[in-house]
N, C-alpha and C positions, 0 to 999 in steps of 0.2 A: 062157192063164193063167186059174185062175177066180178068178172075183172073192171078194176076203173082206170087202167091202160088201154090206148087206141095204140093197133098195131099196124103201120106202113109198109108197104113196098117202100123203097128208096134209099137216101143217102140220109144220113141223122146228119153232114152237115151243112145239110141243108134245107133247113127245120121250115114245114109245109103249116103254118099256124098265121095267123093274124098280131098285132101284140108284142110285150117283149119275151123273148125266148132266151132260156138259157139251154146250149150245149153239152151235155152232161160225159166223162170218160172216165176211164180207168187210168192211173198210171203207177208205173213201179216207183218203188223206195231205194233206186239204184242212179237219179239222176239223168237214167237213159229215155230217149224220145227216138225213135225209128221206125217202127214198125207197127203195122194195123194200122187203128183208126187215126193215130195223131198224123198218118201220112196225109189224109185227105182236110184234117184241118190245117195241118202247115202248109196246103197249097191252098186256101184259100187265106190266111193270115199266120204274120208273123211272131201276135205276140204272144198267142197261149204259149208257145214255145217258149221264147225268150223268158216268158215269166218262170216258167217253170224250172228252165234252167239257171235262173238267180235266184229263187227262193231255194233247189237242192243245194247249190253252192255257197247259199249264207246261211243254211240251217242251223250252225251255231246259235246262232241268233233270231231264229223264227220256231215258227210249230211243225215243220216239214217232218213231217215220219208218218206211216202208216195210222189210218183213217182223218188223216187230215183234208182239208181241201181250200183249194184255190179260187176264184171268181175273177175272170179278164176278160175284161171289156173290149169287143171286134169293131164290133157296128153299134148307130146307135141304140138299138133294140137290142145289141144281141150278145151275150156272155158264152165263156165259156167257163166251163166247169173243170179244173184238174183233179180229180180224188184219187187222194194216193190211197188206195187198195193191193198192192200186188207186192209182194213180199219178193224182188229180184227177177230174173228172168227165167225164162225155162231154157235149161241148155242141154247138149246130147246126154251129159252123165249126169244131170241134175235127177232126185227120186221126187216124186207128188209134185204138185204143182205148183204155181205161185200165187194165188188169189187166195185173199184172204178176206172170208166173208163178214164179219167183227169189223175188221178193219172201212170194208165198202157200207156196212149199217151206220158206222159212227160218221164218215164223211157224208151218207145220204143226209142224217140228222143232223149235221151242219151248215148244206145247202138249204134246206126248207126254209129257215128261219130268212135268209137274203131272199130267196125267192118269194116267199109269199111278201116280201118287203117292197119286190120291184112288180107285183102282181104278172109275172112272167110265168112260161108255161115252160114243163122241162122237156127236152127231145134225145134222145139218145139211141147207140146201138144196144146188143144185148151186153152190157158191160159186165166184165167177169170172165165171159165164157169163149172169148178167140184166144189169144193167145196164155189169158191169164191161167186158161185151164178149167174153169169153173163151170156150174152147170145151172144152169135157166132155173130149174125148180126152186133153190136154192135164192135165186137174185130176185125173180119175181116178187116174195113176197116181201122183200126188203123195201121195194118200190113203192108196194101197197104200201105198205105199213107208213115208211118215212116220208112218204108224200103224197101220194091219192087220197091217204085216209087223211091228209091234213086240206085236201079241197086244190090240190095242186093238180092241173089237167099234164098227164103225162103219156109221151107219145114214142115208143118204140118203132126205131126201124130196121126191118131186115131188107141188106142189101143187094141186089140183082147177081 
């Protein structure tokens, strides 16, 4: 199968495309933001954060739980993506991992539909597989499926 993923050198954020782009990440269903990739978006902007942390804190009253996802707007082109895929964190006595691949298909398949709405292109790192535990083989063809195979130009990047 060839791939209709372009794959970078670089930072995902700081999406190398023309156009509007959307950010695309992982995040846990624990409310927590610290570590990996949301480091380098929270220094470049405040509000994926912030969103993220109001939406786990009203979850009563939203859709926040595993394979859900988020859309916050940085710049005028450019979104980011929160997709809750990650079942908790990984800790020293925790068994298996936290990524949960179900959870990352149904949030991909709820991106696509905004996306192809703001005809933006999606940019991401290998989401799943730093800290969530997860493994490429696995997320690749998730990517296909939910959005290459929907005509969405999608651009991975591995970082230096």
């Amino acid at each position: 199968m060839t791939s209709a993923i372009r794959y970078l050198k670089g930072d995902a954020s700081s999406p190398q495309a023309k156009g509007p782009k959307v950010i695309a990440h992982v995040c846990n269903d624990l409310g927590g933001w610290g570590k990996g990739f949301v480091l380098a978006l929270s220094k470049r902007w405040p509000e994926p954060e912030a969103a993220y942390r109001r939406w786990h804190r009203e979850r009563a009253g939203n859709d926040f739980g595993l394979g859900a996802m988020q859309l916050v707007q940085v710049e005028r082109e450019v979104w980011v993506a929160n997709l809750v895929g990650q079942r908790g964190i990984r800790t020293g006595r925790s068994s298996g991992v936290p990524v949960r691949y179900e959870a990352i298909d149904r949030a991909l398949d709820r991106l696509a539909g905004p996306v192809l709405d703001l005809g933006a292109s999606v940019h991401l790192p290998r989401i799943g597989c730093g800290l969530a535990g997860g493994r490429w083989e696995r997320i690749e063809p998730l990517l296909l499926d939910r959005l290459a195979g929907r005509g969405i130009e999608v651009t991975v990047y591995d970082f230096d």
